[in-house]
Every structure is written in C-alpha cells, then in structure tokens.
C-alpha positions as CSV (number, residue, x, y, z in Angstrom):
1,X,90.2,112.4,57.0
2,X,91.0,109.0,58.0
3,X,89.8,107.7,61.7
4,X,93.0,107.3,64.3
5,X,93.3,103.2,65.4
6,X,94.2,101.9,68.6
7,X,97.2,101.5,67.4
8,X,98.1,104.8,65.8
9,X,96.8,106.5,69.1
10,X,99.5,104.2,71.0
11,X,102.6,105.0,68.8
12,X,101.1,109.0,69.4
13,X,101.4,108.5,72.9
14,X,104.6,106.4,72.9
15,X,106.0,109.4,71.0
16,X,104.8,112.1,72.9
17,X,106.3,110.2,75.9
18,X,109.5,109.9,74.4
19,X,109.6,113.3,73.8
20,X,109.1,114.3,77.0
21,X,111.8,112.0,78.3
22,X,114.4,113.4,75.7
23,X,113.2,117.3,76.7
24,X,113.2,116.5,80.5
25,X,117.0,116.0,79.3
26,X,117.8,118.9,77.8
27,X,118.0,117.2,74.5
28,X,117.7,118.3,71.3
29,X,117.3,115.8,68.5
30,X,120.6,116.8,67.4
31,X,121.6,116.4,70.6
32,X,120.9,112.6,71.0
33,X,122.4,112.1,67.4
34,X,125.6,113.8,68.5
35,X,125.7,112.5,72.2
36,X,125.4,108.6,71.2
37,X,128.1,109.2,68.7
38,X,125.7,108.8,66.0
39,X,124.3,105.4,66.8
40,X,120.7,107.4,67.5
41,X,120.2,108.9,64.4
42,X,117.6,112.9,65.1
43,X,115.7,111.6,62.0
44,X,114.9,108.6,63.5
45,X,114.5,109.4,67.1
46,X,112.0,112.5,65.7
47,X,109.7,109.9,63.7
48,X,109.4,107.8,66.3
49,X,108.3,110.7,68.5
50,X,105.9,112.2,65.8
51,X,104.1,108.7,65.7
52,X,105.2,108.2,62.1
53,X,107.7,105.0,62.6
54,X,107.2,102.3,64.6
55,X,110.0,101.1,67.4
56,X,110.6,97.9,68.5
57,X,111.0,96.3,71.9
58,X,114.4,95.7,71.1
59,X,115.4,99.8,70.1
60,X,113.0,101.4,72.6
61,X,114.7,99.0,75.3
62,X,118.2,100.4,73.7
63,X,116.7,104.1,74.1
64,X,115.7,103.6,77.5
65,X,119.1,103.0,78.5
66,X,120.7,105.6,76.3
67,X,118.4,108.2,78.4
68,X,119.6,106.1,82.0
69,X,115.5,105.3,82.8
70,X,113.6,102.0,83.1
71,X,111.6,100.8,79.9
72,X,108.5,101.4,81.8
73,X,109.2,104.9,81.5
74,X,109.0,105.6,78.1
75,X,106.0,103.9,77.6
76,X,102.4,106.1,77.9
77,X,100.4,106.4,80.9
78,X,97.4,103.7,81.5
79,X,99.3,101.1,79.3
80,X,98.7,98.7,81.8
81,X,96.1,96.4,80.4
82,X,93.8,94.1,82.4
83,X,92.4,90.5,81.1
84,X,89.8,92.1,78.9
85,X,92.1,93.9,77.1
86,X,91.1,97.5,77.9
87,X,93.7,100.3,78.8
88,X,93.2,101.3,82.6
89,X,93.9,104.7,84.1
90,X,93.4,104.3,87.7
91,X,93.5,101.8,90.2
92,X,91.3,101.9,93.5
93,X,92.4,100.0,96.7
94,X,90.1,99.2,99.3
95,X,91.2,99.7,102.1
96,X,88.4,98.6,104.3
97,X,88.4,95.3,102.4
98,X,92.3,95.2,102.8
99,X,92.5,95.4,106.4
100,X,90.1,92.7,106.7
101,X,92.8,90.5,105.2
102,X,95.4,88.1,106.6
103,X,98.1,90.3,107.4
104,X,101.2,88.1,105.9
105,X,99.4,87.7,102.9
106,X,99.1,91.4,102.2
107,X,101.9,92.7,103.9
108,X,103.3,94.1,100.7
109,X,99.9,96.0,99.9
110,X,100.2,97.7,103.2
111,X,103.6,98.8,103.0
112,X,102.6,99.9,99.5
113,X,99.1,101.7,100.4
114,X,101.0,103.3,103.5
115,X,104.0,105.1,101.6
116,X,100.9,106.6,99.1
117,X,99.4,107.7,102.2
118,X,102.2,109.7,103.7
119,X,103.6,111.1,100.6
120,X,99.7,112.3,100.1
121,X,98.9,112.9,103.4
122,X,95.8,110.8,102.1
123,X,94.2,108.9,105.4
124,X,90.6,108.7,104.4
125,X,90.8,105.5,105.6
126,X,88.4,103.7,102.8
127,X,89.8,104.0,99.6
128,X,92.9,104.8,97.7
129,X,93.3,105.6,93.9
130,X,96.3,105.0,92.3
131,X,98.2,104.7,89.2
132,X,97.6,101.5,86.5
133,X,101.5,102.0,86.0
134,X,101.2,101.2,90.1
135,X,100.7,98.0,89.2
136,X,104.1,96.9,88.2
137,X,105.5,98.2,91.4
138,X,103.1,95.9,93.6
139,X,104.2,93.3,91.0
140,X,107.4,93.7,92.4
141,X,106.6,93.9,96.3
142,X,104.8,90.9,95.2
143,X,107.7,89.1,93.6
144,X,104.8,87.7,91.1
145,X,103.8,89.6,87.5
146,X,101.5,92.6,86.7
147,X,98.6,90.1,85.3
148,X,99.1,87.7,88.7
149,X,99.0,90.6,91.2
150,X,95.8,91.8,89.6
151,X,94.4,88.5,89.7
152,X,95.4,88.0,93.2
153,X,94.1,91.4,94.0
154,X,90.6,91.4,92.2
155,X,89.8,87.7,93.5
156,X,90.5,89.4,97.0
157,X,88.0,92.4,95.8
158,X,90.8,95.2,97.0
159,X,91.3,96.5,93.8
160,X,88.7,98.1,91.6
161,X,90.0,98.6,87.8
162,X,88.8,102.0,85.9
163,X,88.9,104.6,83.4
C-alpha cells in the first residue's frame, strides 16, 4: 500500500468538493454531460471527482461557472495557505487587540468581526474564530490580497493562524 502525498490528499479533497457542488445541484454525472451539451464530458467530470485526474486552473475555473459559483467554491476547506506553506483551518481574531487599534485603519475588520457576531450571536467580546477561507473575504473589505491582509493582520497581532 503506497503512502497518500500532499498532493494526492488535495486532488481527494478537490474532488470530494466538486462532488458536493454537483450533488448540491441535483446533478448526476450524466446530468452535467447532457446539460452542457456535451462540452463536460461524466467520464471526466467523475475522475476528477474520484481524485484520479488532475484539473487545471483553466477547466476548474470553466466548471465553476458551468455550476453558477465562485472558483473559491470548488476548492477544499483550509486551502488557504499562510507564508510557511502550511494548510490553515481556522482563523482567531483578537478582539481585545483589535479594538485597541486605530479605528480607520481596521474599519473593515470591524464591520467584518461584527456581521460574524450577529449571525452567531457570538459577543464574548475576546476572541473570534473563523474560517481560513475567511480570509479572502477580508482580502476583499481590504481591497488588498489574501497573503497582504494576513500580513497586515499578524504584524498587528489580531490574527492568530491554526490547525
């Protein structure tokens, strides 16, 4: 029995993802085949989900819009990567640091932490754990990228990275 890499754990989990995407349809494998008019072949679609073919940015951004849903979407949970490379799970906000922050500079972290916060009903007040996939929406409220609003946030000590 041969020992699973990195990298055939990730196309696992890139296929179970896709899967779940293309069930969450209603899909069959035929279905996507008949539905695109052929263009998404069930063969192909089921290999990728299986693990046992590898998809390119280039199809898996054409999939992605076939199902109507953001890249991001089809990719696993914790595929956010920090600098050193590792696969993070969760994401822990300091709150207490946060509020001890120049307002304007993390206005977009507020708004962020506070819509958590009411969808939860979460107002410990210290800490907040979120999503790595989190990330890319403060990337966005940040106008910056996923790497520079980690940076940003880590040199500030309001984020804490983890398994």
């Amino acid at each position: 029995m041969t020992e699973l890499t990195k990298s055939d754990d990730y196309s696992l989990s890139l296929g179970a993802r896709l899967r779940s995407i293309r069930q969450l349809q209603g899909l069959s494998l035929q279905a996507v085949e008949l539905r695109s008019n052929g263009k998404w072949k069930a063969v192909v679609v089921g290999s990728y989900e299986r693990g046992d073919r590898a998809v390119t940015v280039a199809k898996l951004s054409e999939l992605a819009t076939f199902y109507g849903v953001p890249v991001s979407q089809l990719l696993p949970e914790g595929s956010v990567r920090s600098q050193s490379g590792r696969s993070q799970r969760k994401v822990v906000i300091d709150l207490e640091v946060m509020g001890q922050l120049p307002a304007e500079s993390v206005a977009p972290l507020v708004r962020f932490v506070a819509t958590i916060q009411d969808k939860r009903g979460d107002y410990n007040g210290r800490v907040l754990t979120v999503r790595a996939s989190d990330l890319e929406t403060l990337a966005l409220l940040f106008q910056t990228s996923v790497d520079e609003v980690v940076d940003r946030l880590t040199n500030w000590s309001v984020i804490h990275l983890g398994n």
